[in-house]
N, C-alpha and C positions, 0 to 999 in steps of 0.2 A: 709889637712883635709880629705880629699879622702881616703887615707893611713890608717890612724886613726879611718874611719867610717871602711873602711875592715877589719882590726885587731878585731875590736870589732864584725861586723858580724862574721870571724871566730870562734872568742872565743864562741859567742853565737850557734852557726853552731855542735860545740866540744861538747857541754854544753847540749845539745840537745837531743844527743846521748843516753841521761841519760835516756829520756824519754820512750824511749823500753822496758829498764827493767821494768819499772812500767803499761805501757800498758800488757808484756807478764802478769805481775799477778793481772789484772784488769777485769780480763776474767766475773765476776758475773758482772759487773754493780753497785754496790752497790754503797749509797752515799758515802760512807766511803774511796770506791778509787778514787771517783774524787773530794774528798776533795783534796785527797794526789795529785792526779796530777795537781791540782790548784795550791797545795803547791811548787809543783817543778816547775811549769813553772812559779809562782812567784820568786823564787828563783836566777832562771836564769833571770830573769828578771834586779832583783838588781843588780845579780853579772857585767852582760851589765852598770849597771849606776854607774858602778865603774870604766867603762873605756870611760871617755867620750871627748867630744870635746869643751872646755872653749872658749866662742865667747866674754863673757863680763862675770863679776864678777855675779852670780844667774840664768846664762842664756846657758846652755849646752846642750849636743845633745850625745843621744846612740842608744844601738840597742835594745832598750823594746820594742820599736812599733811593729819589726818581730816577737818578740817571744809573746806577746799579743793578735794580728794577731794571731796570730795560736791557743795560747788557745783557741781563741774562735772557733777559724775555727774546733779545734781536739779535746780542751777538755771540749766544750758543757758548759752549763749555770754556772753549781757549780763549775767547774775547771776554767773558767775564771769570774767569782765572785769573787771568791779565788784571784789569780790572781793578780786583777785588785785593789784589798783591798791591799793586801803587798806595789805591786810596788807605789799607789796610798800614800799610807802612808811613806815610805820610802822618794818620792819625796818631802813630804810636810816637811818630817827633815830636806833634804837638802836646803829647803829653798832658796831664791832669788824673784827674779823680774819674773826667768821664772816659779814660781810654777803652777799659776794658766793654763799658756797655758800648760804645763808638763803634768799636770792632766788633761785636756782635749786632747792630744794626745792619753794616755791612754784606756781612756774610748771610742775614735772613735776605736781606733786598736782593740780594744777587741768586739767591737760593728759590726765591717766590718767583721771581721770572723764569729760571730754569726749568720749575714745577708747570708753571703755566705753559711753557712750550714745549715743552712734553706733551701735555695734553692736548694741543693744538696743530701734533703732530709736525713741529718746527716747520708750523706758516704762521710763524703770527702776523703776518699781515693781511690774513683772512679774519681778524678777529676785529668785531664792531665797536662802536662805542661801550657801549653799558661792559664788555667783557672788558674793557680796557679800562677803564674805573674800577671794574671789581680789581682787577688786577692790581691798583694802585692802594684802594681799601687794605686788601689782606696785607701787603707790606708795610702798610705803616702801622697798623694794628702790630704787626713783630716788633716793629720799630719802636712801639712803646711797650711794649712787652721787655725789649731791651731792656729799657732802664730800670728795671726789676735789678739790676747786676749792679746798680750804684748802691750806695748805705739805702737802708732802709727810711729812714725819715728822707734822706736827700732823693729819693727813688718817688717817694709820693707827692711830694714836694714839688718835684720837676715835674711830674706827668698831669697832676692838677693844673699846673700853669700852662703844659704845652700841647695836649691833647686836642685841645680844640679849633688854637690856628693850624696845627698839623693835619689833621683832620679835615677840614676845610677847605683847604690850598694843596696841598702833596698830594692827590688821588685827582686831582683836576689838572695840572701839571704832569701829570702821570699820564693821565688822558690826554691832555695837548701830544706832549711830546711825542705820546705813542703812534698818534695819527699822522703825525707828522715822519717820524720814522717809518710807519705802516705804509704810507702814499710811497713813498721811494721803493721798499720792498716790494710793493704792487710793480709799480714802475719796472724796477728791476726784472722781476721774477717773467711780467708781459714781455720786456724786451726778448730775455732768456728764451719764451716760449715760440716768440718769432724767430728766432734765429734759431732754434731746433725744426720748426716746424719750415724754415726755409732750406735749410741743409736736408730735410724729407724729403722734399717736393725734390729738390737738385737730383738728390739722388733717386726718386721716384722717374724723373724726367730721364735721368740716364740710362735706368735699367728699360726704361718705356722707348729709349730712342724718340722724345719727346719734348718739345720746347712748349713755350707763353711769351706772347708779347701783346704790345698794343699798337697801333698806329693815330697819331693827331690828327684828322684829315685838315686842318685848320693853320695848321705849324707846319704841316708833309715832315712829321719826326715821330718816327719809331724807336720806343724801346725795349728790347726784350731780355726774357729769364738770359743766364748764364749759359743754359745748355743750348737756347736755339741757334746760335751762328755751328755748332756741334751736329744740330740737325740737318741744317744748308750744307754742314762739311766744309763750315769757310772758317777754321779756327784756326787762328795762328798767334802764334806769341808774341811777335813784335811788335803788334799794332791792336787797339781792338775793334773787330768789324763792324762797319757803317751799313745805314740803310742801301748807301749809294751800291756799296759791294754785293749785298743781295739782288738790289735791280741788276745790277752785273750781271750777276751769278747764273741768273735763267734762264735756261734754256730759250735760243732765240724764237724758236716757232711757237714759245709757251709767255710770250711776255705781253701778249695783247689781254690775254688773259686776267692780266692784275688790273690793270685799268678797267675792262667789262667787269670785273667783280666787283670791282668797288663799286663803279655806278648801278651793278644790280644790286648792291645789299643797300646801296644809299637811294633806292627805288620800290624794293621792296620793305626795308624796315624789319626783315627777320633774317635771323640766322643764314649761311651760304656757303657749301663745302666746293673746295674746287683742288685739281691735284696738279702740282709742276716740276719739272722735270728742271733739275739746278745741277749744274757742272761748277764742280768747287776749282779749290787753285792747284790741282793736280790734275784736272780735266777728267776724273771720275764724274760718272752719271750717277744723280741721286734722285729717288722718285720720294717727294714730298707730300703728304696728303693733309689738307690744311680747311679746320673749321673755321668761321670768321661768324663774332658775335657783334652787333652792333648796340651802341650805346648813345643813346637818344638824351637830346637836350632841346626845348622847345617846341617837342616833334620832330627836332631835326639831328641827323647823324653827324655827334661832331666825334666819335671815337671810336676805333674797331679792335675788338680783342679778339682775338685767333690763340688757335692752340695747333702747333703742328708737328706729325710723326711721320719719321722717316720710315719709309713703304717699302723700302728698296728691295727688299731681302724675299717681303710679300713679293712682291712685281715681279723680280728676275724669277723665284719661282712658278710663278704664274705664266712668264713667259717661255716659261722652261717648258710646264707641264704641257702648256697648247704645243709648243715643239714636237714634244713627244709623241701628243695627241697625233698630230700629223705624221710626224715617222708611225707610228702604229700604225695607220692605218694604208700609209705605202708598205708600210712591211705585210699587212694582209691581205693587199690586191697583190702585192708579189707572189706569196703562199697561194692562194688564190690561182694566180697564173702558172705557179710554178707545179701544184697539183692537177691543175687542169692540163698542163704538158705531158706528165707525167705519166697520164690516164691516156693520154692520143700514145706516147708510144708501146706505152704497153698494148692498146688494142691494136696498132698496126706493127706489134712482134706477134702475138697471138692471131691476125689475120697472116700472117709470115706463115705461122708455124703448123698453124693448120692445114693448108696447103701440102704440105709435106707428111701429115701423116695418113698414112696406108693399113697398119695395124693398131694393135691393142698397146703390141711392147713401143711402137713406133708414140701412141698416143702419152704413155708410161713416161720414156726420155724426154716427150715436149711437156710435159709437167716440171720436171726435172730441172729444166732447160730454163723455161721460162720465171722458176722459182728465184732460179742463180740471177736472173737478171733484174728480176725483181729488188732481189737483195742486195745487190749493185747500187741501183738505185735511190733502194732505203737508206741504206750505210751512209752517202750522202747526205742525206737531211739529218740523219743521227749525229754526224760529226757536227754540221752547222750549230745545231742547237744545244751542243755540248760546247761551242767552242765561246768567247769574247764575242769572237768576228759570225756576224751572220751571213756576211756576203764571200766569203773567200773560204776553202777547204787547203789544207795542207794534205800535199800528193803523196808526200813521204805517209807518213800515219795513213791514208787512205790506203792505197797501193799495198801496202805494210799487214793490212786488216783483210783487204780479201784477196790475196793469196792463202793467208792460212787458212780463211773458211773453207776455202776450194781447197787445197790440199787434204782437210782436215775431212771433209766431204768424199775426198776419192780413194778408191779401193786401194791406190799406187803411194798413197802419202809416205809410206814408210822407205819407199824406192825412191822417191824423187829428192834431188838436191837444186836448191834456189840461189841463185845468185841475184842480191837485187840492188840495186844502185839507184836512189833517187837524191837529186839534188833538194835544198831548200825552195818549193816551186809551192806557190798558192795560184787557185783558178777557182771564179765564179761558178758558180753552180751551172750555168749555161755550158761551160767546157768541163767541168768535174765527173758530172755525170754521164754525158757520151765515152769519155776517156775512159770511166769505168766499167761501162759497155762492152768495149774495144776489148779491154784487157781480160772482162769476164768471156767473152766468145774466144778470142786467141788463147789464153790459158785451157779452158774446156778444149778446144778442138788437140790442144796438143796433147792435154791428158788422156784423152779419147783414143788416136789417130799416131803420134810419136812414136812411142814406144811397143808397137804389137808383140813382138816376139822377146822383149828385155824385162827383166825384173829390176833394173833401175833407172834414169834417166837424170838430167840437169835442165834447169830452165832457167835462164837470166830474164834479169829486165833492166832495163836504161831506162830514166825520164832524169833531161835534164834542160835547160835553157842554152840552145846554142848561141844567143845574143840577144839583146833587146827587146828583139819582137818575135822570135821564134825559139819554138819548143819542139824536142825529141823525145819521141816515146821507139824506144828499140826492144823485141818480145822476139826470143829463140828459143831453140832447144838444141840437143846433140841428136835427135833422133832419127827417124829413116828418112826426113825431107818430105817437102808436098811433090807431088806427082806435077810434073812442069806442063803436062795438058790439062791439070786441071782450069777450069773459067768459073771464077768468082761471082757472075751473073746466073749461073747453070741454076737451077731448081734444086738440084744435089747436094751444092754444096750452101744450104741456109744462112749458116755462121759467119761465112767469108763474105756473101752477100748483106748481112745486117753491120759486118765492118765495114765495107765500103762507102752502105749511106751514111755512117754514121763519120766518115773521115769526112764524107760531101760534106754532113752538117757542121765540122768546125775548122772548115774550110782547107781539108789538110791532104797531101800529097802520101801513097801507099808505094814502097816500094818493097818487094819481097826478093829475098835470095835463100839459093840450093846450095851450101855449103855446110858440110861435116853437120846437117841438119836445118832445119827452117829457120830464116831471119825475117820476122816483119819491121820495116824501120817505117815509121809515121811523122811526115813534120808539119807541123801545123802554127799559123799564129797564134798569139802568146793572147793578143784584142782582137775580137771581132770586128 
């Protein structure tokens, strides 16, 4: 009998084997493959109760128990369902005295493996030998526990006779097979783990903007992860990219570079970072910064791994910020220059203005006087630094702002009516601020000097581009007219005297008319 139970563990042990194939392509999980491997380990099941051991006419003995056992222990609920329905059907054809305990064999052997992988947290292919025999122990202890279900004399009868080749042989077969099933699960489950832990990496690489490769120095053949031609920015669909394309790819003034690397990491023996500049197949710039590890064979460098991240984003910023650096700090030798200008004309208005006073009320109005110009001046830098643009002032909004100060300022605001007309005209701060000079002394003198004996008056203003390269500024009023012997050089008259240097300074031509009141018309270029 003994003989007979091993043949048939063999054949099942053979039969087994089979089951790899369908573990390697069961890799999803799906129900669908552990229908199928219910289907094979029922299979083998049968093909075992084909070689069995006749004790009495309905009453025989094979190797399903091991291979039942195992479904459940390997191929989880729906593969020993499966399973346990064939062999369980199969047995009921063949028919006998032993059906009922036959089917109860079954269902314990398929139920003790279930049990065990449960507790194993469904790996059983972490489980060692001795667990693997105990495993084959407790089901065949059911398995004769079974036969408890035959007649009572035919129940003792049997289990005297077969206890001990079963005993012997099924828990050792149980063990083989298990090991054998275990190594492919191993197998399987490593593979699995590589290929999660390589789709990590991909996608670690991705979010890193980071590749892996090696280079042969021996063969001159690189190969690298999926992501680095992604790093280079040499990805294309059609083809997949070659070493040859990245030596392409480099920047020409950065390709000496790869050859000095290699012979200094093939000279020094350690580690070597080096960064290059690679123009993909859209001619984008890409800044590459790349480690290179060496791997040593007899002492000598026969293999380089590198790890490289695309910088680019770093770089352009970097290049940004030094940009910046640099406009900052032209923007505060201009601030710089432009306050230090700022300060010359104000002391050479107040060296003006003093000259001119004789009294206390005379001292009064050059306070007055030199405030409004002040604030001329400010409103300038105020608009700048409010505006996008820091080099350019919009005339309109300027022009626009101090009239009403000055209006708002004099005793006649509620008398005076403004006409003001300005084109869309922008001018650097070099012309922005004489212009507003201009208009603060001609607005003042005519609010002053206009209107003596009227309780209302009008003042227009013009500024607009007469062409290209030349601007008009036109400032009137209705009022009594200037006095035609007045001379704008005179000591007298301060105001007229601070517009004319100040046309000097933007190179601009003053023409004045006496009609139905004062017109200054100013034209000046547009560039210095």
């Amino acid at each position: 009998m003994i003989v007979q139970l091993i043949y048939n563990a063999a054949l099942l042990i053979a039969l087994s084997s089979l089951y790899g194939v369908i573990v390697h392509y069961r890799r999803d999980g799906s129900i669908g493959n552990k229908l199928l491997t219910g289907l094979l380990f029922g299979i083998i099941s049968v093909a075992g109760m084909n070689l069995t051991v006749h004790l009495q006419p309905g009453i025989f003995y094979d190797g399903r128990s091991i291979v039942l056992v195992l479904a459940g222990l390997f191929g989880g609920g729906y593969a020993s369902l499966v399973s346990v329905v064939i062999s369980a059907a199969y047995r009921v054809m063949a028919g006998g005295a032993g059906t009922i305990a036959g089917i109860a064999t079954i269902i314990s052997s398929a139920g003790t493996g279930l049990i065990f992988r449960r507790l194993w947290h469904n790996e059983p292919y972490k489980m060692g030998p001795w667990a693997l025999l105990g495993v084959g122990v407790a089901a065949h202890i059911l398995m004769l526990a079974s036969q408890l279900l035959l007649p009572w004399e035919v129940a003792l009868n049997t289990i005297s006779h077969i206890w001990k080749p079963v005993m012997a042989v099924f828990p050792v077969a149980t063990l083989l097979m298990g090991l054998l099933l275990g190594n492919e699960e191993r197998r399987v489950a490593m593979e699995k783990r590589l290929r999660e832990s390589e789709a990590s990496l991909h996608i670690a690489q991705e979010i890193a903007r980071m590749g892996s490769w090696e280079y042969d120095l021996n063969r001159d053949k690189a190969v690298w992860s999926e992501n680095t031609p992604l790093v280079f920015g040499l990805s294309r669909q059609s083809e997949p990219v070659k070493y040859k394309d990245f030596i392409h790819a480099v920047h020409p003034e950065d390709k000496h570079l790869i050859l000095s690397t290699v012979e200094n990491i093939k000279m020094k023996k350690s580690p070597v970072e080096v960064e290059l500049r690679i123009v993909d197949f859209n001619q984008n710039l890409h800044y590459v910064h790349n480690k290179l590890i060496p791997v040593l064979e007899n002492g000598e460098v026969v293999t380089i791994k590198g790890v490289s991240i695309d910088v680019t984003d770093h770089k352009t910023a970097d290049i940004r910020l030094k940009n910046n650096l640099k406009e900052k700090e032209i923007l505060l030798k201009e601030i710089h220059h432009r306050v230090k200008n700022n300060l010359n004309v104000i002391i050479s208005l107040l060296n003006m203005q003093q000259r001119c006073i004789r009294t206390k009320e005379d001292a009064l109005k050059a306070f007055d006087e030199i405030r409004n110009r002040i604030f001329s001046m400010s409103l300038v830098h105020a608009k700048l630094y409010k505006s996008d643009d820091f080099s350019r002032i919009d005339m309109k909004d300027y022009i626009e702002t101090i009239i009403r100060h000055y209006l708002e300022a004099s005793t006649l605001k509620k008398q005076i009516q403004t006409d003001i007309q300005v084109d869309a005209v922008y001018l650097d701060i070099n012309k922005a601020i004489p212009c507003g000079l201009i208009i603060n002394e001609l607005v003042t003198n005519i609010l002053k000097h206009a209107f003596p004996n009227r309780n209302k008056g009008k003042i227009h203003i013009l500024f607009r581009a007469l062409d290209k390269a030349k601007l008009e500024l036109v400032i009137g009023d209705d009022g009594i007219g200037l006095n035609r012997d007045i001379n704008i050089s005179e000591p007298g008259s301060l105001g007229l005297r601070i517009v004319q240097l100040l046309i000097d300074q933007i190179q601009g031509k003053l023409e004045i008319f006496n009609e139905k009141g004062t017109v200054f018309r100013i034209i000046f270029p547009k560039e210095s």
